[in-house]
N, CA, C and O atoms as a CHARMM CRD file, in Angstrom:
* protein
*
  284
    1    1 UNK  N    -18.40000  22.55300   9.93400 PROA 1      0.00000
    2    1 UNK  CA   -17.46000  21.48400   9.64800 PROA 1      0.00000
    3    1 UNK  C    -16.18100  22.11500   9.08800 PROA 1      0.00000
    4    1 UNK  O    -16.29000  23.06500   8.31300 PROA 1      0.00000
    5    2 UNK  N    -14.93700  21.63100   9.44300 PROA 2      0.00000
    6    2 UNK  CA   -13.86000  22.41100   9.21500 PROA 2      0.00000
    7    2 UNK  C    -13.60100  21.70200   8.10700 PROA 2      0.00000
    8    2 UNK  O    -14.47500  20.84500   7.97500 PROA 2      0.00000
    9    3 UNK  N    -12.51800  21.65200   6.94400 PROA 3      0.00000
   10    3 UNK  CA   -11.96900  21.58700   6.34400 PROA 3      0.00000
   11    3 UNK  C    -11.33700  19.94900   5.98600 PROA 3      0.00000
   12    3 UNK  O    -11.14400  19.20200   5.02700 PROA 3      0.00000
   13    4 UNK  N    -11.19400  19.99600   7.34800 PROA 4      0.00000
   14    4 UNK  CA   -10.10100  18.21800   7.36600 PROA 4      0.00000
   15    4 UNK  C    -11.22200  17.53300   8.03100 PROA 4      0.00000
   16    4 UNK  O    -10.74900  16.71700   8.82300 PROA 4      0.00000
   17    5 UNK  N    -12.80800  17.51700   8.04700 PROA 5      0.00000
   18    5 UNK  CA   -13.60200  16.98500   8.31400 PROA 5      0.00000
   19    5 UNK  C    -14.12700  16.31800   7.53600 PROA 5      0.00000
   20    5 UNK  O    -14.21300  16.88600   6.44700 PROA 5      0.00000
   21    6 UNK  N    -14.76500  14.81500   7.57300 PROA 6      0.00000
   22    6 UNK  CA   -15.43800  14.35200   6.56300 PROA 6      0.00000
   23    6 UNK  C    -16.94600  14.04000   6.61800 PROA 6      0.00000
   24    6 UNK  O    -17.47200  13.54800   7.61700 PROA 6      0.00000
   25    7 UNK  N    -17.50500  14.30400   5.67000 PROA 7      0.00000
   26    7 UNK  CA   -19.05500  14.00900   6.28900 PROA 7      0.00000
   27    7 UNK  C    -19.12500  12.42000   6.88000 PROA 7      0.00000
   28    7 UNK  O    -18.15000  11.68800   7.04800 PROA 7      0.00000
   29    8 UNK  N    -20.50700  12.09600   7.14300 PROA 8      0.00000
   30    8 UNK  CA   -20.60700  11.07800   7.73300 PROA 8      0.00000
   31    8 UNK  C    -20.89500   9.93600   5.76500 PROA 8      0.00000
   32    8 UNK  O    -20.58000   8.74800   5.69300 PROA 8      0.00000
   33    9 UNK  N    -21.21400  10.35000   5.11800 PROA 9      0.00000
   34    9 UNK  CA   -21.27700   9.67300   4.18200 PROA 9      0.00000
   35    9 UNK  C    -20.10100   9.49500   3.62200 PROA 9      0.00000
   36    9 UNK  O    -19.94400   8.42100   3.04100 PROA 9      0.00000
   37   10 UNK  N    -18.90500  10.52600   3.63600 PROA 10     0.00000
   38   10 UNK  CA   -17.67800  10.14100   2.81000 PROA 10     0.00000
   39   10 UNK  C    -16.60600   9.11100   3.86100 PROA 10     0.00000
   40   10 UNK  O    -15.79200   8.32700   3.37300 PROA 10     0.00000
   41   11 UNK  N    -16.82700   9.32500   5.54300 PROA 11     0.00000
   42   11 UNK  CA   -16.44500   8.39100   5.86900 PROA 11     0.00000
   43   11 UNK  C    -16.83000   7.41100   5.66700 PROA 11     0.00000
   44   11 UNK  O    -15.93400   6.59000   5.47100 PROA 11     0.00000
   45   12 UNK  N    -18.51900   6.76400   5.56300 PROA 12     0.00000
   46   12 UNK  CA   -18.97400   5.62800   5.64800 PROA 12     0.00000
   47   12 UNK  C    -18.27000   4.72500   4.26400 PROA 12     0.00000
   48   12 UNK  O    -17.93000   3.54500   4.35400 PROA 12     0.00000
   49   13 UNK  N    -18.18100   5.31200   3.37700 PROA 13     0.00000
   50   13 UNK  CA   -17.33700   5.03800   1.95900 PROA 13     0.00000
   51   13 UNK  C    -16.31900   4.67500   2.12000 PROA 13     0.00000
   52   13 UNK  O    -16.07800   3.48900   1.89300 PROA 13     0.00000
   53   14 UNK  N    -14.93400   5.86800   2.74400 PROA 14     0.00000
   54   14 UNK  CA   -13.86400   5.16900   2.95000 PROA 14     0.00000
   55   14 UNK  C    -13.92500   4.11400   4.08400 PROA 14     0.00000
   56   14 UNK  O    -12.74100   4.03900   4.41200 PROA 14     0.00000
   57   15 UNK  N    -14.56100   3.32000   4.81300 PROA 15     0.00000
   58   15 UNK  CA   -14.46000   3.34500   5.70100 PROA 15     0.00000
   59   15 UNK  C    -14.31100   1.44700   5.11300 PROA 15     0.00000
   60   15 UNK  O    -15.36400   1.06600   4.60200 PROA 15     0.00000
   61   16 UNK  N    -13.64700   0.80600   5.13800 PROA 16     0.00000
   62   16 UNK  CA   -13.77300  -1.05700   4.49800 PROA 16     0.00000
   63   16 UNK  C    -15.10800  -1.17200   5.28500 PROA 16     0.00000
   64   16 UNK  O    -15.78500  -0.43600   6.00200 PROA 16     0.00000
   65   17 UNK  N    -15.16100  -2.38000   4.83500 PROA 17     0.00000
   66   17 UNK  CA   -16.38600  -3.07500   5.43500 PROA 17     0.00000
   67   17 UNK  C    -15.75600  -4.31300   5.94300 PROA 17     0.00000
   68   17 UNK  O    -14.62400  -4.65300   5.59800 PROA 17     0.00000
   69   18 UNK  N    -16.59500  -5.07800   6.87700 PROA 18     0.00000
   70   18 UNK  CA   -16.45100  -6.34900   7.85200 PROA 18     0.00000
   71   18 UNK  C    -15.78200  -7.18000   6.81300 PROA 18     0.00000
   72   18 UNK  O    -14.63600  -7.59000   6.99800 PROA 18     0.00000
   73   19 UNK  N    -16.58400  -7.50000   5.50800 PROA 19     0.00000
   74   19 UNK  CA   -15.89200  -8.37700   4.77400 PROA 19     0.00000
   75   19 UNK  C    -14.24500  -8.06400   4.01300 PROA 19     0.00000
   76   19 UNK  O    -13.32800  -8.80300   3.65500 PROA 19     0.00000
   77   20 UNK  N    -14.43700  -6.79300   4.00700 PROA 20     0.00000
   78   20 UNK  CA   -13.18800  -6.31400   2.89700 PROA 20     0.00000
   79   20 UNK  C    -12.04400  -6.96400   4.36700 PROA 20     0.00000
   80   20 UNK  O    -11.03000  -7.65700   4.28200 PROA 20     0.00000
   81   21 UNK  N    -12.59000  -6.51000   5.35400 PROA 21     0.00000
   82   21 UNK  CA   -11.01700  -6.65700   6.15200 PROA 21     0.00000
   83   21 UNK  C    -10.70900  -8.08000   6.32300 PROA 21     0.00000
   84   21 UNK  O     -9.54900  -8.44700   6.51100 PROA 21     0.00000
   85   22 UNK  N    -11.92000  -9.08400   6.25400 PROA 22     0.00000
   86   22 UNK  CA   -11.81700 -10.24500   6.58200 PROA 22     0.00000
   87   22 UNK  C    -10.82100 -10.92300   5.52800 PROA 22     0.00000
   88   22 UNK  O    -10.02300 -11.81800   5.80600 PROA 22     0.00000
   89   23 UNK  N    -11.04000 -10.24600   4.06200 PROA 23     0.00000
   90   23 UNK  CA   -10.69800 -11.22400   3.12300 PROA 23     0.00000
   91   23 UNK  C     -8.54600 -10.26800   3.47100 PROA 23     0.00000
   92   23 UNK  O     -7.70400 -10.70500   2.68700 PROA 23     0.00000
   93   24 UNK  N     -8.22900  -9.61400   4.10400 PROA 24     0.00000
   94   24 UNK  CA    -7.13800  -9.52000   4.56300 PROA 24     0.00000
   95   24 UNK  C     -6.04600 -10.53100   5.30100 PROA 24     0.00000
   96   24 UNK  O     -4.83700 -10.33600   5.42700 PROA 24     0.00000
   97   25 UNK  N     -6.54300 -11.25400   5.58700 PROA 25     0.00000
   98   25 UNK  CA    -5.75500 -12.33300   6.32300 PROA 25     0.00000
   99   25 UNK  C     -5.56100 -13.85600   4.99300 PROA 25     0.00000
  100   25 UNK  O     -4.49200 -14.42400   4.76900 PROA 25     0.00000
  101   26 UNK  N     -6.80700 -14.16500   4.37100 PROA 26     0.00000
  102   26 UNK  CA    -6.97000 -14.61800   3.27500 PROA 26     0.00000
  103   26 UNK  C     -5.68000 -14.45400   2.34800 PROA 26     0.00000
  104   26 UNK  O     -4.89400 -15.22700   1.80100 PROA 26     0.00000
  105   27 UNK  N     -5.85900 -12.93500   2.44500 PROA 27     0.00000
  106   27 UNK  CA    -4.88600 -12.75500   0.94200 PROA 27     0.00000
  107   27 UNK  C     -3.48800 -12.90400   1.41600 PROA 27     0.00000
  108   27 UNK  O     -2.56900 -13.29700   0.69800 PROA 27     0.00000
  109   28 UNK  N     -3.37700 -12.57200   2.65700 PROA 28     0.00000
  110   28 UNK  CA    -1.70200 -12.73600   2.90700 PROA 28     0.00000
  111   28 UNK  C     -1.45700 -13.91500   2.82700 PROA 28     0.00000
  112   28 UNK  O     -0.46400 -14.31000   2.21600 PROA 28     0.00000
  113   29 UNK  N     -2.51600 -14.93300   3.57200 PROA 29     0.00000
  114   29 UNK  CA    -1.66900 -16.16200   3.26600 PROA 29     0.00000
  115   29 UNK  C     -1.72900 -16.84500   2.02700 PROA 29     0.00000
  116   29 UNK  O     -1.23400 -17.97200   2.04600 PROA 29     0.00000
  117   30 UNK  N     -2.20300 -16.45500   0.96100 PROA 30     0.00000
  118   30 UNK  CA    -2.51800 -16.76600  -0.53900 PROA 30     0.00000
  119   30 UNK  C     -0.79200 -16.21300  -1.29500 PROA 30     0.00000
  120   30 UNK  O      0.01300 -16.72400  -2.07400 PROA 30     0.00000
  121   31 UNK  N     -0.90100 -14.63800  -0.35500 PROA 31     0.00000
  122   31 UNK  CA     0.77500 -14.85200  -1.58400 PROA 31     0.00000
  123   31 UNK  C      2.12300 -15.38400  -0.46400 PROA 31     0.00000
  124   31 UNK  O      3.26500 -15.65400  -0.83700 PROA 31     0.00000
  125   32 UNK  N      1.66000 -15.43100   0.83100 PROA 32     0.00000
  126   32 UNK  CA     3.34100 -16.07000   1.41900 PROA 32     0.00000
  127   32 UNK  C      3.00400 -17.49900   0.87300 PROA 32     0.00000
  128   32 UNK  O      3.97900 -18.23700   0.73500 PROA 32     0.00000
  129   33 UNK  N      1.52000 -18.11000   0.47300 PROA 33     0.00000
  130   33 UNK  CA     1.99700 -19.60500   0.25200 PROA 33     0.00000
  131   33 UNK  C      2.85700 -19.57300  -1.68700 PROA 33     0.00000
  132   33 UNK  O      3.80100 -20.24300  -2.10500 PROA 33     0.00000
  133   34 UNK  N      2.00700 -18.51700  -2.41200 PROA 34     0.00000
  134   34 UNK  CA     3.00100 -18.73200  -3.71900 PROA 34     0.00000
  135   34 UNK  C      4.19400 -17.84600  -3.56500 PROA 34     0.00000
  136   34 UNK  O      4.43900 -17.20100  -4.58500 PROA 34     0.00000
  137   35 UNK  N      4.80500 -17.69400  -2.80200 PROA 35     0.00000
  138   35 UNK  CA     5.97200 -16.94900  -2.38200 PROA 35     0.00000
  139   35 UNK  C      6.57100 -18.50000  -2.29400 PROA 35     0.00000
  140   35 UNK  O      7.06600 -18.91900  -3.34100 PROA 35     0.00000
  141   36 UNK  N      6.57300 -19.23100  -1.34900 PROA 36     0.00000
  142   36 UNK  CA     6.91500 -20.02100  -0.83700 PROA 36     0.00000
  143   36 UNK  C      7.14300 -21.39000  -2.31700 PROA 36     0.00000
  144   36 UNK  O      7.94800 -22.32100  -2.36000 PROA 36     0.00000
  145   37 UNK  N      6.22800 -21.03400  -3.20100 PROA 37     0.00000
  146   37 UNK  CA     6.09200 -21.86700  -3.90600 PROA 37     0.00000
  147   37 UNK  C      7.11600 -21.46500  -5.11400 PROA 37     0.00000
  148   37 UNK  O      7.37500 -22.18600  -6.07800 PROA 37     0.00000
  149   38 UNK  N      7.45100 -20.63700  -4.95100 PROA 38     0.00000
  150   38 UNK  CA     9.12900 -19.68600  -5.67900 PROA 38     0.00000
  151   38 UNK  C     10.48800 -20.35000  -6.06100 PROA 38     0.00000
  152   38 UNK  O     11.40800 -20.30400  -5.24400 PROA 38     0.00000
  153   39 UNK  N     10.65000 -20.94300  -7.22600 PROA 39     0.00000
  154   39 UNK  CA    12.34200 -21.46500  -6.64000 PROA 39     0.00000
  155   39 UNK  C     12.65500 -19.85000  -6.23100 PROA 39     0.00000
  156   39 UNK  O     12.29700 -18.67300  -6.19800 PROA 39     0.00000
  157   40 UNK  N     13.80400 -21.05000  -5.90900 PROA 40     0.00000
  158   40 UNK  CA    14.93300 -19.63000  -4.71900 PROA 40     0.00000
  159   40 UNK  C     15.45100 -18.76400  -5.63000 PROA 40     0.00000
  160   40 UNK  O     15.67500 -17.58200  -5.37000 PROA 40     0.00000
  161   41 UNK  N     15.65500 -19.27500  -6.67500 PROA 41     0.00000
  162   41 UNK  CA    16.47900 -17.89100  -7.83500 PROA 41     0.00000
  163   41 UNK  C     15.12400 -16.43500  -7.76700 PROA 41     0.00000
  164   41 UNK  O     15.26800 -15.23200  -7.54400 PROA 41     0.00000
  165   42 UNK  N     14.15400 -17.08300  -8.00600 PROA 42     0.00000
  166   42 UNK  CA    13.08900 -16.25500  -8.29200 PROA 42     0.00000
  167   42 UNK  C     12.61700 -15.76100  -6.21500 PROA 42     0.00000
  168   42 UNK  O     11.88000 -14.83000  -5.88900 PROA 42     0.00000
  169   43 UNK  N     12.90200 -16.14800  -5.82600 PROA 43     0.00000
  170   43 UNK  CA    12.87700 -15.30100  -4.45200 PROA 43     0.00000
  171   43 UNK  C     13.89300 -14.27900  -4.46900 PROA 43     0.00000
  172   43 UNK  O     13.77200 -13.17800  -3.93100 PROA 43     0.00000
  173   44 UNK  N     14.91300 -14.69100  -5.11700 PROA 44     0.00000
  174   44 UNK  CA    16.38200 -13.93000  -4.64600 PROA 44     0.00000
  175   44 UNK  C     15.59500 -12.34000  -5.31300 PROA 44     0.00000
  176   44 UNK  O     15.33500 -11.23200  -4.84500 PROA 44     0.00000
  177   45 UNK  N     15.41600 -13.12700  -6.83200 PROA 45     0.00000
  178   45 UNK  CA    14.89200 -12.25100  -7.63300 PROA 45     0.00000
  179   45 UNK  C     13.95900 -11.09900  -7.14100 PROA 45     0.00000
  180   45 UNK  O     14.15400  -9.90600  -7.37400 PROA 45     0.00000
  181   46 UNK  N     12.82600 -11.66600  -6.36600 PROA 46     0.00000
  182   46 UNK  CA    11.87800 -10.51600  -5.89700 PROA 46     0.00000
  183   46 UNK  C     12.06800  -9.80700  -4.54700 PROA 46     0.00000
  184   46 UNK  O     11.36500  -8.86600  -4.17800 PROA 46     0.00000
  185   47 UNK  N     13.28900 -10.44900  -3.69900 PROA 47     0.00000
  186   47 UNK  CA    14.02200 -10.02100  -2.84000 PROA 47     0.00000
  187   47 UNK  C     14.65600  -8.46400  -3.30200 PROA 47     0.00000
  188   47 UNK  O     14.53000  -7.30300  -2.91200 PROA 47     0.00000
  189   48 UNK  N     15.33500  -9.12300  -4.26800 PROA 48     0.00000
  190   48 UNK  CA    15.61900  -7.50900  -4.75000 PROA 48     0.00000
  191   48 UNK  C     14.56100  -6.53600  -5.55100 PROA 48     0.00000
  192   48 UNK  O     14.34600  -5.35400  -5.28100 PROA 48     0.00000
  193   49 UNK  N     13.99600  -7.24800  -6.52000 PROA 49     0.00000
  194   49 UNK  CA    12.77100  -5.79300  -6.47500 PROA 49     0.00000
  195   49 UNK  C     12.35700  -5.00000  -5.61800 PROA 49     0.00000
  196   49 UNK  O     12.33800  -3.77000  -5.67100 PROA 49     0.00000
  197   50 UNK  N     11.90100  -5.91600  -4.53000 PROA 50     0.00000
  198   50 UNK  CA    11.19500  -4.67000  -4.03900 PROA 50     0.00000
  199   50 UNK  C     12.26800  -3.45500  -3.34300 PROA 50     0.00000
  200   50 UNK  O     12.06000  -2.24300  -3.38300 PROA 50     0.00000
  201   51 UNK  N     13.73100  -4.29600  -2.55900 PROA 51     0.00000
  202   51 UNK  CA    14.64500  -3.41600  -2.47500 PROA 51     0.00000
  203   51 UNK  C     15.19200  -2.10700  -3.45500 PROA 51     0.00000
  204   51 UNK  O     16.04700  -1.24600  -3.24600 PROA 51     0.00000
  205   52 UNK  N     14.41800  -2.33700  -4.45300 PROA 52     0.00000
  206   52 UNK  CA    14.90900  -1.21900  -5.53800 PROA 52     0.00000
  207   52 UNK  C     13.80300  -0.15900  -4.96200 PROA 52     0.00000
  208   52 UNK  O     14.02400   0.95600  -4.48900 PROA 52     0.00000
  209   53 UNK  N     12.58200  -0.81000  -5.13200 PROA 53     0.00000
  210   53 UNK  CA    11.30900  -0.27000  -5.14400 PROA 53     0.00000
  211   53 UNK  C     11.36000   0.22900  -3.60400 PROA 53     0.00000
  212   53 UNK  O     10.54600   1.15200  -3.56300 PROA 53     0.00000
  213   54 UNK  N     11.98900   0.04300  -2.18100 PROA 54     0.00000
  214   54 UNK  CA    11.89300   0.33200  -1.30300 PROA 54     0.00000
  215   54 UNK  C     12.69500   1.97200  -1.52700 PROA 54     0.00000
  216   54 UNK  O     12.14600   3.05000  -1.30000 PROA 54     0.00000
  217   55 UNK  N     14.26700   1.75100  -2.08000 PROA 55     0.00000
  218   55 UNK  CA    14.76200   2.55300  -2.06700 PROA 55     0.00000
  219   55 UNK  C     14.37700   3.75000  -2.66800 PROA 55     0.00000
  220   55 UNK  O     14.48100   4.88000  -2.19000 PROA 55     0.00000
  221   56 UNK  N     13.80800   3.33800  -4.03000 PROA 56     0.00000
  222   56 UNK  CA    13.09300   4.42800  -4.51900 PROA 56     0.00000
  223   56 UNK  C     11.72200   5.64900  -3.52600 PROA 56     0.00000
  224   56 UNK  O     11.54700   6.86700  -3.49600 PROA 56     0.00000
  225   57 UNK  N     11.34500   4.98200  -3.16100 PROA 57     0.00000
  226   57 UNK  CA    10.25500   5.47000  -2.04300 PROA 57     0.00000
  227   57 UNK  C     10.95400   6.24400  -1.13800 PROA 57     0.00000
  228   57 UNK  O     10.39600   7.25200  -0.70400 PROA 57     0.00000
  229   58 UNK  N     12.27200   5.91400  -0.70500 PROA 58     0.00000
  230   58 UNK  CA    12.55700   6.66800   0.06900 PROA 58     0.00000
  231   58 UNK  C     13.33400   7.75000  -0.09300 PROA 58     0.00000
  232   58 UNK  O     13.80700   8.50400   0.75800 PROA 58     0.00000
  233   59 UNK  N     13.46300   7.76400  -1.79100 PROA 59     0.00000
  234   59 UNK  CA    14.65000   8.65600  -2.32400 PROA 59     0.00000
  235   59 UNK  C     13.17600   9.92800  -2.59600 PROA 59     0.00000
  236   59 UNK  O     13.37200  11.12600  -2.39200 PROA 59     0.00000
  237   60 UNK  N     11.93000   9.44900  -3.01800 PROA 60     0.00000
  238   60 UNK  CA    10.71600  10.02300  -3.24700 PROA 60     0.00000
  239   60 UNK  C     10.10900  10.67100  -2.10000 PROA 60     0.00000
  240   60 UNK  O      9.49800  11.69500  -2.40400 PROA 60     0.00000
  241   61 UNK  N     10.10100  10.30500  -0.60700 PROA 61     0.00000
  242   61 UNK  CA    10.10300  11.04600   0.75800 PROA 61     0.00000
  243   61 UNK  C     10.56000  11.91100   0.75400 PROA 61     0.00000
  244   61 UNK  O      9.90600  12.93400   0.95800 PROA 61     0.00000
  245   62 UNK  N     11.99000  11.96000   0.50800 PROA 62     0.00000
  246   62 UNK  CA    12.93600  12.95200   0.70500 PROA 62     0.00000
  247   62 UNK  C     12.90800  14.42200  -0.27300 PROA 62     0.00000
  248   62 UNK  O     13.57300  15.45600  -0.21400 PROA 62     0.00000
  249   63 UNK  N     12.11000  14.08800  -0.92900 PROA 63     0.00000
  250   63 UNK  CA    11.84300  15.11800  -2.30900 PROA 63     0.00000
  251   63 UNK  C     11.04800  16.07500  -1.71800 PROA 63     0.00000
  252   63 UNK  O     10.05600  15.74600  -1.06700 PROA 63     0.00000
  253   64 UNK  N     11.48800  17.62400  -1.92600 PROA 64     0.00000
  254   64 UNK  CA    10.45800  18.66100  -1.59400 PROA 64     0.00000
  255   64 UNK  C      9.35200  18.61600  -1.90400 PROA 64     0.00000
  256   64 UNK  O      9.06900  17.92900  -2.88500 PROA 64     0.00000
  257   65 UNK  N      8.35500  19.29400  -1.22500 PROA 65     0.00000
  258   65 UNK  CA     6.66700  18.83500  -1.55600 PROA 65     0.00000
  259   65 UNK  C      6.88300  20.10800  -2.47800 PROA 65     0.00000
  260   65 UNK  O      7.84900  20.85600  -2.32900 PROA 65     0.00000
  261   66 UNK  N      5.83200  20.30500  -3.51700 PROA 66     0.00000
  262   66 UNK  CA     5.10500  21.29400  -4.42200 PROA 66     0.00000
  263   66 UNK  C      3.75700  21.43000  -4.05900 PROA 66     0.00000
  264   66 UNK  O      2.94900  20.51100  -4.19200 PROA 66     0.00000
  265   67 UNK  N      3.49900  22.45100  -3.64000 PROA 67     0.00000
  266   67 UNK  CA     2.04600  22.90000  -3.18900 PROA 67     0.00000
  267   67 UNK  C      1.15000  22.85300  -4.32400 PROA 67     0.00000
  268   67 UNK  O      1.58200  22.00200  -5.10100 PROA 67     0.00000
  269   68 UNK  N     -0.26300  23.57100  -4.91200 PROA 68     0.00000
  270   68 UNK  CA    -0.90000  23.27700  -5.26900 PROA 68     0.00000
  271   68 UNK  C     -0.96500  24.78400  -6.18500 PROA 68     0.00000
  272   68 UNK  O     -1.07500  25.84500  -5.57200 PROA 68     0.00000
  273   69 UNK  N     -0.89700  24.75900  -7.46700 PROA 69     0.00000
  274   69 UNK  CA    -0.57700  26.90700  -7.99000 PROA 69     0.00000
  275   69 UNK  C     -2.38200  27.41500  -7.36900 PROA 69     0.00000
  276   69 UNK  O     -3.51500  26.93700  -7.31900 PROA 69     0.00000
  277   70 UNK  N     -1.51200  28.88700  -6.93700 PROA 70     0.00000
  278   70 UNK  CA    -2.29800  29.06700  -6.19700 PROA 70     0.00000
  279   70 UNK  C     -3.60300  30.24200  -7.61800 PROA 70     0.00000
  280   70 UNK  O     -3.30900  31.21700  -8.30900 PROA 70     0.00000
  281   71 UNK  N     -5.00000  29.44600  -7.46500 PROA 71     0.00000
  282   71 UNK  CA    -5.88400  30.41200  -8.32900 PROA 71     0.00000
  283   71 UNK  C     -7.02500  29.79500  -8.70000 PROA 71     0.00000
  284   71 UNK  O     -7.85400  30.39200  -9.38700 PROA 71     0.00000
């Protein structure tokens, strides 16, 4: 087994289950409905958070990686 291989038990772990993915559709429409339920100041409001929070991520991409000290 090479390196970037996973056993069959550490995939079965990461791996969701039937229900985890199901409750995925659930949850989206749980926050677009209290999204929706937002006055508009407070949309505007989280409109821009996450735009901060987007930008940041991408200012964080752009950052040289640091390897791991080697020993």
């Amino acid at each position: 087994m090479s390196e970037f291989e996973a056993d069959d038990g550490a995939r079965s772990e990461a791996t969701p289950s039937q229900e985890e993915i199901g409750r995925i559709p659930r949850l989206i429409s749980r926050v677009k409905a209290d999204l929706d339920d937002l006055a508009s100041e407070e949309q505007a409001q989280l409109v821009q958070a996450v735009a901060v929070v987007r930008r940041s991520r991408t200012v964080m991409s752009d950052m040289p990686r640091v390897g791991r000290p080697v020993g």
